[in-house]
N, C-alpha and C positions, 0 to 999 in steps of 0.2 A: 504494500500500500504506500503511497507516496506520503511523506513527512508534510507536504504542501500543507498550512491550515486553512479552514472558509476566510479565514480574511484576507491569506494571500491572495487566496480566488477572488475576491471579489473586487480587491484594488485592480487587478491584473484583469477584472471583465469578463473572465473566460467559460461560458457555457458547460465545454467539455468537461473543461478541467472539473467543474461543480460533479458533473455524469459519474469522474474519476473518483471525489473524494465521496460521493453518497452512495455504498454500493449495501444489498442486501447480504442478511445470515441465514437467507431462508434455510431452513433444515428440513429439507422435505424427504417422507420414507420414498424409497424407489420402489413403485409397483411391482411384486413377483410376477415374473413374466409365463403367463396362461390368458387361455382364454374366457375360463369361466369365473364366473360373478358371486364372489361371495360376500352373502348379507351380512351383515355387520350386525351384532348383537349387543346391549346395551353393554353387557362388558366386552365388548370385540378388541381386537388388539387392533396395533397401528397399522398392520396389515391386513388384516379383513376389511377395515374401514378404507383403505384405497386401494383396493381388490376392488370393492362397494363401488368406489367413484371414478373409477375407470372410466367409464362410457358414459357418465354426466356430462351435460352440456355445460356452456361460461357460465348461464343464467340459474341453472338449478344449482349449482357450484358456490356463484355469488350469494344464492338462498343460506345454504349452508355456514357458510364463511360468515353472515349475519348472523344466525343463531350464534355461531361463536363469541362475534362480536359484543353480541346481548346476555351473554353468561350462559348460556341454556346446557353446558358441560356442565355446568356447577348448581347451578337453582332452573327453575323453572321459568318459561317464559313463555309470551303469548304470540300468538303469532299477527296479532296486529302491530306489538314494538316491531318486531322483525321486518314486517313490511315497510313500517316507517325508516328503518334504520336503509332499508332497501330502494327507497322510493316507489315499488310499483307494488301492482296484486302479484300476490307467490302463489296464488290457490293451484296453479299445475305443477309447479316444481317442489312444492308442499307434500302435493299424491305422491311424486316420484320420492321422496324420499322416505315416505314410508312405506312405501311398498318394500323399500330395500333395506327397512328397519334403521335408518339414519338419524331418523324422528320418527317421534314415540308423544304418544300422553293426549288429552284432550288440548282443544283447540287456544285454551287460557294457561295451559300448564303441559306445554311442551320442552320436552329432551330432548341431547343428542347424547354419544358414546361419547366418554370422556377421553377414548383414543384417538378422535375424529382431531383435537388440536395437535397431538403429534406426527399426524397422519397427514394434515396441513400445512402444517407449519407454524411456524410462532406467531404467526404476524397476519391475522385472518385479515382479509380485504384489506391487505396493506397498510395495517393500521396498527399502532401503539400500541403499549398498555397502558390502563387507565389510572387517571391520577384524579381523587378524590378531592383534595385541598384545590386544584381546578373546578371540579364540579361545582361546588359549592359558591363559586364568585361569578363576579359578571366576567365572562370571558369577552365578548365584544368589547368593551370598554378596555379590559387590560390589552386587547389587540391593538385597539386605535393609536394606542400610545407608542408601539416599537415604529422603530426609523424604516428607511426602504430596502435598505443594505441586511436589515435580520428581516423583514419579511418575503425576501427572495429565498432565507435558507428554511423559512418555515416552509413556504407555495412548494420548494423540493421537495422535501418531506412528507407533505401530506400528499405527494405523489404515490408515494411509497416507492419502495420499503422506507420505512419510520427512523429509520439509525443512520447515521451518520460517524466516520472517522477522521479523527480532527485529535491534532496537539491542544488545540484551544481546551478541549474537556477536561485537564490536565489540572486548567488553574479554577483557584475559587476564589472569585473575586468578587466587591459590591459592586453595585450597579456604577457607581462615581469613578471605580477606581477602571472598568473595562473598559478594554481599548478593541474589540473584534466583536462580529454580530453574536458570534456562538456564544461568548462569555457575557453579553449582554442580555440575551435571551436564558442563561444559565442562571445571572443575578436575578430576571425576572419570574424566575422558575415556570417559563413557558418548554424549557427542553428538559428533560431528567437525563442525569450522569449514571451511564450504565458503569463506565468506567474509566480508566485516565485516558481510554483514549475513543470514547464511542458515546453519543451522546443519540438522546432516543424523542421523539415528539411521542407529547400524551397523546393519548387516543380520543379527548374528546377535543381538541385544539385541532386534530385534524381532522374531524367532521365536521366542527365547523367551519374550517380551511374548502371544505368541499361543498360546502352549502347546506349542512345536513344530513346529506345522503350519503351510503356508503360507496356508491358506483356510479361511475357516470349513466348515463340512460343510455346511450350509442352502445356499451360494452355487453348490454343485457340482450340486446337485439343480434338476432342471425345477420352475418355481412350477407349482403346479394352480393347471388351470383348470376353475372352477364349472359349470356348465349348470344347462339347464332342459331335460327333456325334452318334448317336443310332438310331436304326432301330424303326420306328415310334410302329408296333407290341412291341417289349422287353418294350417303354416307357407305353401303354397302359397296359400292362398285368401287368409293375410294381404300375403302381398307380389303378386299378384295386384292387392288392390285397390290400392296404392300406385304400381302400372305402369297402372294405368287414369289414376288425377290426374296422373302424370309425363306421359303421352302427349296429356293434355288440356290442360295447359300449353305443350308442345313445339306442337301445333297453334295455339294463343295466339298464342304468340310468333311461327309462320309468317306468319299472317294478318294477324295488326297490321304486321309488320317488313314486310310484302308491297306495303301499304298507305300506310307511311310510314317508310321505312328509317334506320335513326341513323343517324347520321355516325360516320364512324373518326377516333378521337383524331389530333392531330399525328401522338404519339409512338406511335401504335398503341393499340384497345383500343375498349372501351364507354367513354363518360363518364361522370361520375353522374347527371347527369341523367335520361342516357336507360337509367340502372339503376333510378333510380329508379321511373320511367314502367311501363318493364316491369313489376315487382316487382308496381305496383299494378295493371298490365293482368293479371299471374297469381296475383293475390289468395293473396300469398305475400311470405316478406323478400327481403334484398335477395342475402343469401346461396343461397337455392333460386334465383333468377333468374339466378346469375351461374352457376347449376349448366348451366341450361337451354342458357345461350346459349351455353356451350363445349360443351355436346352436341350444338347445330345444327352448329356450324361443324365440328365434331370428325367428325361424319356426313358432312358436303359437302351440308349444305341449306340450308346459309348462306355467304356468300363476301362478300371484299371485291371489290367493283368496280369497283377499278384506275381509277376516273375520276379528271378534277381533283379533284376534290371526294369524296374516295370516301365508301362509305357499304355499312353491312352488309345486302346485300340477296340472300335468298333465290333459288336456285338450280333448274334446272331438274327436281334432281332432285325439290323439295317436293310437283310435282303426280303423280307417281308415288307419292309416300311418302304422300300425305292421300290417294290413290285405293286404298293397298291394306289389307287384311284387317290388326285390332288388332295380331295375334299377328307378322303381319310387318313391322308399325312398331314393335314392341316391339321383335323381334330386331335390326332397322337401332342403333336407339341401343344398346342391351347391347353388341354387338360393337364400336360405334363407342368405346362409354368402355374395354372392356378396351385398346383398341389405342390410345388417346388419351394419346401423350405430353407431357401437359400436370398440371398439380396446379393445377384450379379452385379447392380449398379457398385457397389461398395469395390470390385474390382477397378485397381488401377492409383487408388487412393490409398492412405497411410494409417496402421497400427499405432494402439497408444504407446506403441516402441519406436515410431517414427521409420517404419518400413515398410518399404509395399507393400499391399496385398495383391497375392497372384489370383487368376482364376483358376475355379475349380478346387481350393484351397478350402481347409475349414475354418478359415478366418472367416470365410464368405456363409455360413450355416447359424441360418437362427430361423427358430424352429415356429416364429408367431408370423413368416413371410406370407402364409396364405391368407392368414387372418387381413393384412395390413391391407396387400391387395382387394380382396372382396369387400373391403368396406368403401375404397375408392371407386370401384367397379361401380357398388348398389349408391353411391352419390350419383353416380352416374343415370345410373337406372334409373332413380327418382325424377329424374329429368321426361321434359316429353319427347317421345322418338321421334327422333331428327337433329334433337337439338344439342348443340357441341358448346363446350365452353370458352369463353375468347381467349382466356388467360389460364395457364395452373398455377401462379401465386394466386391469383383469385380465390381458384377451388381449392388451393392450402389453408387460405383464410380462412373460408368455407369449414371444411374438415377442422381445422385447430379449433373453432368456436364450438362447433358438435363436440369433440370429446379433448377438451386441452390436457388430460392427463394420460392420454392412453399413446400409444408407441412408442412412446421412448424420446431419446435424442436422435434417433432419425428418423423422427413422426411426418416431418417436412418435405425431406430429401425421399424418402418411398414413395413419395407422392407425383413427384417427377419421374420417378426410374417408373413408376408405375402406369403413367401415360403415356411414357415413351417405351414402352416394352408392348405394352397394349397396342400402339399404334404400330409397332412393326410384325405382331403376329397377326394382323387384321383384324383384331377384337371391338378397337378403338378407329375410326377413322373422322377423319376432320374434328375431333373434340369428344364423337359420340359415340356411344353404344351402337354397333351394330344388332340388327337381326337375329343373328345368329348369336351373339353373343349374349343377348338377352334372355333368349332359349334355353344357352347351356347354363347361365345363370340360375336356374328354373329348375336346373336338371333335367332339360329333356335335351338330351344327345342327339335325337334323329330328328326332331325338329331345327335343331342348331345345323347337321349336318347336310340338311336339306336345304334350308333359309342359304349355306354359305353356296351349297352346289348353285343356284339359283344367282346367287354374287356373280361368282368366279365367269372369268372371257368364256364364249364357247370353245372347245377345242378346235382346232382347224384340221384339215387333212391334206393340207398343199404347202411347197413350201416355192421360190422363187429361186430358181439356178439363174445366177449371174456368169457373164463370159469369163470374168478374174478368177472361178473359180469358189467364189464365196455361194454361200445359201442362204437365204435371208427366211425366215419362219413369221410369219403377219401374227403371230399370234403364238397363246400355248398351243402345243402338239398335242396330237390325237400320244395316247399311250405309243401304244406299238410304231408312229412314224417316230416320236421323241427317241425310242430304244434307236431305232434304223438309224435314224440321227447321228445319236452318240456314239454309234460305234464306224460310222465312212467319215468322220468331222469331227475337228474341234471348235469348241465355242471359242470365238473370235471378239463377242461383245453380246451381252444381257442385258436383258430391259424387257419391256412389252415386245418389240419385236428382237428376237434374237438373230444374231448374225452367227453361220459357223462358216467353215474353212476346211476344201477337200485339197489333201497333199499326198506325195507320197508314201507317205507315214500313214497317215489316216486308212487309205486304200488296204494297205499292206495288212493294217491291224484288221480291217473287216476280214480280210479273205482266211487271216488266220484263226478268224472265230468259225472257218467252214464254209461263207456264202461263196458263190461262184461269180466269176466277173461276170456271168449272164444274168445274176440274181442283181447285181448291183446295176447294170445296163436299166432292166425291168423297174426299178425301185424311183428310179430318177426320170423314167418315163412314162412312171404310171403317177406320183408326188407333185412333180414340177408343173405349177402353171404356166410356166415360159420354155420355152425350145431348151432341150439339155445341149449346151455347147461343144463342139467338135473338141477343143479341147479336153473335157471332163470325158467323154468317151476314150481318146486316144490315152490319156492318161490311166484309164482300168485299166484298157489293153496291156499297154506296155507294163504295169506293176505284174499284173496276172499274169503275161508269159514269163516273167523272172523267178515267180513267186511258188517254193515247194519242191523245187528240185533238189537241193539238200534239207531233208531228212531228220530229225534227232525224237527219240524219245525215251522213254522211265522205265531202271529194270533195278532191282534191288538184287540181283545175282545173275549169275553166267555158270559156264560151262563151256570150256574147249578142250579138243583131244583132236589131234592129227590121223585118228584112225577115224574116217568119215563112218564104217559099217557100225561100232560101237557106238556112235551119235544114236545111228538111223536106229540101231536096237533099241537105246534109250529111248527115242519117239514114239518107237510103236510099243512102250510099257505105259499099262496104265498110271504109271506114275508120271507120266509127261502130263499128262490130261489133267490130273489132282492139283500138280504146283504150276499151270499153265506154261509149260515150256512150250517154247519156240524158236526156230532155227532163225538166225538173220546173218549167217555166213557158212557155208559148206563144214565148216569146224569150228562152229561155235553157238551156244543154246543160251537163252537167256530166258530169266525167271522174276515175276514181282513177289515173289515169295523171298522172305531172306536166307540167306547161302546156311545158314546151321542148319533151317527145317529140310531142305532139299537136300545137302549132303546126308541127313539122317534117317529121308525117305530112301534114296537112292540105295544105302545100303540094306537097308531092312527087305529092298527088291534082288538082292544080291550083288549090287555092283560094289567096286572097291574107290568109290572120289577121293582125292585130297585136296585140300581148300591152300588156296598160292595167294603170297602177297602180292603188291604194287608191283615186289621186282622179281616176281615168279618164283620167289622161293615158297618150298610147302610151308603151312604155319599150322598152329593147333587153337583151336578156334571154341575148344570146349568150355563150359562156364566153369569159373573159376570157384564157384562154392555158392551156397545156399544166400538169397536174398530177401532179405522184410518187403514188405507193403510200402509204398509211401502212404505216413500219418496225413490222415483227412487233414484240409484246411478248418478252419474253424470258418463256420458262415457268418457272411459279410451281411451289412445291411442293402437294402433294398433301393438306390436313388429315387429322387424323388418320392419319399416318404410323408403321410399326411401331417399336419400340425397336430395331430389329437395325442390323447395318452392311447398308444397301440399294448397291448398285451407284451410287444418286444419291449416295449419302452421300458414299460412300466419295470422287466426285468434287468433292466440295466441300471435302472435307479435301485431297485434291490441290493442289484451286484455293488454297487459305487456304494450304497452304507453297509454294506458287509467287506469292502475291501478297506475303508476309514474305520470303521469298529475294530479292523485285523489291526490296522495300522498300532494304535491306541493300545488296541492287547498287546502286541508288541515290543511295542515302545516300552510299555509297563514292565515288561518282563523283559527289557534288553537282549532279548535276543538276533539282535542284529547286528553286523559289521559294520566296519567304518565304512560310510561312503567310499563307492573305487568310482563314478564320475561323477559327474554334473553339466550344470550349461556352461560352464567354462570349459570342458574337453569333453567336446560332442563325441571324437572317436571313443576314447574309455566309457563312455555311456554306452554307445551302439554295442562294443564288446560284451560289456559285460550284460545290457540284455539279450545280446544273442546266446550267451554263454549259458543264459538260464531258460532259456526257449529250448534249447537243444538237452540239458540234463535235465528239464521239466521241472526246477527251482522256483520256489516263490524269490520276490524283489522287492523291498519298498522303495517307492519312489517318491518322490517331493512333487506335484503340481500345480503349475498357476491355472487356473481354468482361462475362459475369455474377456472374464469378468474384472481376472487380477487377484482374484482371493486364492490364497494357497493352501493347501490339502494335503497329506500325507493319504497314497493307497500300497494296501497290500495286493501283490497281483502275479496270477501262476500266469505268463507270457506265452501263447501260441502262437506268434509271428509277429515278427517288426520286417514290414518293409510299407513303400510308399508313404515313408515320413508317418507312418501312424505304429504303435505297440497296441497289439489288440490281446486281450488276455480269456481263459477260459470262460465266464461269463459272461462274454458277448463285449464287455468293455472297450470303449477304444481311447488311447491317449495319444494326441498327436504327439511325434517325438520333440520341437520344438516349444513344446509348453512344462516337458520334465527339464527338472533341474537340477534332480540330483537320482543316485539311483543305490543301491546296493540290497547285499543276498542275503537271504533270513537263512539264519542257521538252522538246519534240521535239526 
């Protein structure tokens, strides 16, 4: 806090500086984060009571924070002071808080929970505590009397917050002898000295600083919010096309990552690198691609691969999902982001450790995402179809009035990643709820499905052959032209109309999928609304006569012998048939079966093989002794998992207070080693929990969660890799969040 006092500020004139010296102590509980509502009971704690007010609006809030005002914690009170203290009628915000048990008693001798001021904070409607020896005098009259210079640091104050930090609180002086507003306001005992250096306005000096009332009348009122009205067709058609580019990027990113998978950070996550790689593979930032990639994983068309070396590689679901119809790739991601307990926007931006967060990280994983969503979504809905919002600080405003205590410290910024993520899966176009989106809102799938088919361009089934060789597509592709498409062409440029590009490359790669240069001639003359160009012809030709005259294909063994008649015997046994042998050179057999099984058939038929290395010498190829099973992985969670308490969940929160109870028993009983790592030598951590994965040893480790709070668990360890230590009960610890580690002695 700056030493400055109010009288420096105010010789010196400076607004800010004022902003600087008056700051609040609010001490407010942080909401546990869930979604459900729990009633607060006359003795509720400070947490059930903002459990309770989560989802209250400014105005029923304001209600609240007046009963505080008016003592109703401590004596009873009526709820016509209340009103007065309020300025308006409270008769609806009244209902609401008893319904939620926040207020209690008849209508002259009303309660609240005496946890409801810790649960607020000290300083209800930004107001003081009260001073009695005030009460009782003409306060107007002792106002009249202060100069300009102490009535600018009262009009702060009874702005709230009520305290103020000042050296001036320091001295006690008479009124003759002060030389600064603070200490002359201190002489007149219009401020009370909290302490030498914080000084506080009573509470009833700043109601009457406010007129009487506790809130201004603007603050109790919902802000409007703006629109634009649109024809519900123009909204659909525009977010329509925006789910065609989403779903053509989401395809990108399948096929490259298919092709050549990134690697999973240590600590979990894309790297930049390979954000950036993307980004430029979907001719988009870096922010749209980090959109993408937690929409694959968030679907399950993308996984890590739990190898030594893991790597984000595409899942079995992908060739089901690039084989079906626009409309139900569209639904697969729309549903996968409502349920997507993660906030991709927070990629790109910085840890309370002042480091990046990567995508696909579990930095990015907070479990209240779909809540936060749906509730922007259903502001949305509230709306009439058609109509878009002009602004999203607007609709921020909007939402923070609705529930100022609920999401957190990124109540604001969800709010944004949330119309813009909305508007790029087509849910959201020009401001508004689509059709379809409304539907799924509703839960009905096949109505949303239907509503988006009905969006979406028609398919086409022509596409335009140019002389340069280019293809120009008027439109999306029919299914089966887009396949034809993608395999004689590369895409050259996307949009509405897509441009590809026939080369020699492209040609080569169709024919090695098996079409014949006649199938490709047929393809381009049956497609093309424009003459296929003599060049585009001469060009199959020429690839197709080159194309297939050397040969190669897949044999997992062999077999040569210079006596061609022992071949030919060998062919006509039915053990040729069994392990598919077949001849591809006068003295030599080859087999997809591997060389042990065939060498061990052949002789059970009588012959005598010997199996030859690289450089033809014999080798012995027998197993060297008896081999275990590889130990099952322990199962992984499921991406994109709902916000609710799942049955999984709920046993993980089991396992986490039975691995802190071990901890604690432990601890008690000393039975544990010095620490051998910590987050100062990541390697001797990594050792030594693999060391205890591998002889199936318990470990206690030390934990920061997300939050910052640090934990001691006990934990039997079935695998560390992909930056995460996951232990028998399903637990997972990211490896960058332990700080320390060591073995519990058996």
């Amino acid at each position: 806090m700056p030493a400055t006092s109010l009288a420096d500020w105010l010789r010196a004139e400076s607004d800010d500086a004022l902003a600087d010296l008056l700051r609040t102590r609010r001490d407010l509980s942080t909401p546990p984060p869930s979604d459900t509502t729990v009633l607060a009971t006359r003795a509720g704690t400070p947490g059930s009571v903002a459990r309770a007010c989560e989802d209250l609006d400014t105005f029923t809030l304001a209600v609240l924070d007046g009963f505080l005002v008016a003592g109703a914690d401590t004596a009873p009170v009526s709820s016509a002071s209340v009103a007065a203290l309020v300025g308006t009628d409270i008769s609806g915000p009244l209902a609401r808080l008893r319904a939620r048990a926040l207020v209690w008693g008849a209508d002259d001798e009303l309660r609240v929970p005496p946890a409801a001021r810790d649960a607020l904070g000290p300083f209800p409607a930004g107001l003081g505590a009260p001073s009695p020896a005030l009460a009782a005098s003409d306060l107007a009259a002792r106002l009249a009397e202060v100069g300009e210079d102490e009535r600018k640091v009262l009009t702060a104050l009874a702005a709230g917050p009520p305290i103020g930090r000042t050296r001036d609180a320091s001295f006690d002086v008479s009124l003759s002898d002060a030389a600064t507003p603070v200490q002359k306001l201190l002489a007149r005992s219009l401020l009370l000295r909290r302490d030498d250096q914080t000084v506080e306005l009573p509470r009833e000096l700043g109601l009457l600083l406010r007129g009487g009332a506790a809130f201004e009348a603007a603050t109790l009122v919902e802000p409007e919010l703006p629109v634009h009205p649109h024809q519900t067709d123009t909204v659909d058609s525009a977010a329509a096309g925006e789910a065609m580019e989403l779903l053509r990027q989401t395809e990108t990113l399948l096929r490259s990552w298919s092709v050549t998978p990134p690697p999973v950070l240590k600590s979990g996550g894309l790297g930049v690198r390979e954000l950036r790689k993307l980004a430029k593979d979907l001719e988009a930032d870096e922010a749209r691609a980090s959109f993408v990639a937690e929409l694959v994983v968030g679907a399950g068309l993308v996984a890590d691969s739990e190898a030594t070396t893991p790597e984000w590689v595409p899942t079995t679901l992908t060739d089901s999902w690039l084989a079906s119809p626009t409309v139900q790739r569209w639904m697969t991601l729309a549903q996968a982001w409502l349920e997507l307990p993660r906030l991709p926007g927070l990629a790109g931006g910085r840890d309370a450790k002042d480091k990046p967060i990567a995508p696909l990280s579990e930095d990015l994983r907070r479990p209240l995402a779909p809540v936060s969503r749906r509730r922007v979504l259903a502001a949305l809905a509230d709306l009439a179809p058609g109509s878009g919002v002009k602004s999203v600080d607007e609709l921020v405003s909007v939402l923070a009035w609705r529930a100022p205590r609920r999401g957190g410290r990124l109540r604001d910024e969800t709010v944004g990643w949330t119309m813009a993520e909305g508007s790029a899966l087509g849910l959201i176009g020009l401001g508004a709820l689509t059709t379809a989106t409304r539907l799924l809102l509703e839960d009905d799938r096949s109505g949303a499905v239907e509503a988006m088919h009905d969006a979406l361009p028609t398919p086409v089934d022509h596409v335009l052959v140019q002389a340069d060789l280019t293809v120009v597509a008027p439109g999306p592709l029919e299914p089966e032209l887009a396949t034809a498409m993608a395999t004689v062409a590369d895409i050259e440029s996307a949009g509405h109309a897509t441009v590809y590009r026939v080369t020699e490359t492209t040609v080569r790669r169709a024919l090695d999928t098996g079409r014949t240069a006649d199938e490709l001639h047929a393809l381009f003359r049956a497609k093309s609304a424009t003459p296929v160009p003599q060049a585009l012809t001469y060009l199959i030709d020429d690839v197709a006569r080159r194309h297939g005259r050397l040969r190669g294909g897949a044999a997992a063994s062999f077999l040569r012998c210079d006596d061609e008649a022992l071949l030919a015997e060998v062919l006509a046994h039915p053990v040729a048939a069994e392990y598919d042998l077949r001849m591809i050179a006068p003295t030599v057999l080859i087999s997809p079966v591997p060389l042990g099984e065939v060498l061990e058939a052949l002789r059970s038929a009588g012959f005598a093989p010997a199996a030859e290395g690289p450089d033809g010498r014999v080798v012995d190829i027998r197993p060297s002794g008896r081999r275990l099973p590889a130990r099952a992985r322990a199962a992984r969670s499921r991406p994109g998992e709902q916000a609710v308490l799942t049955d999984e969940q709920a046993t993980r929160i089991v396992a986490n207070l039975r691995a802190g109870d071990a901890a604690t028993a432990r601890r008690r009983g000393s039975a544990v080693r010095a620490p051998s790592g910590g987050g100062a030598d990541t390697t001797a951590t990594l050792e030594l929990l693999s060391r205890a994965t591998l002889e199936r040893r318990e470990v206690w480790i030390g934990f920061v969660d997300s939050r910052g709070t640090a934990s001691q668990r006990v934990v039997r360890p079935v695998r560390v890799g992909g930056g995460v230590l996951e232990g028998t009960d399903h637990e997972r610890y990211p490896l960058h969040r332990i700080t320390s580690a060591a073995l519990v002695e058996e």
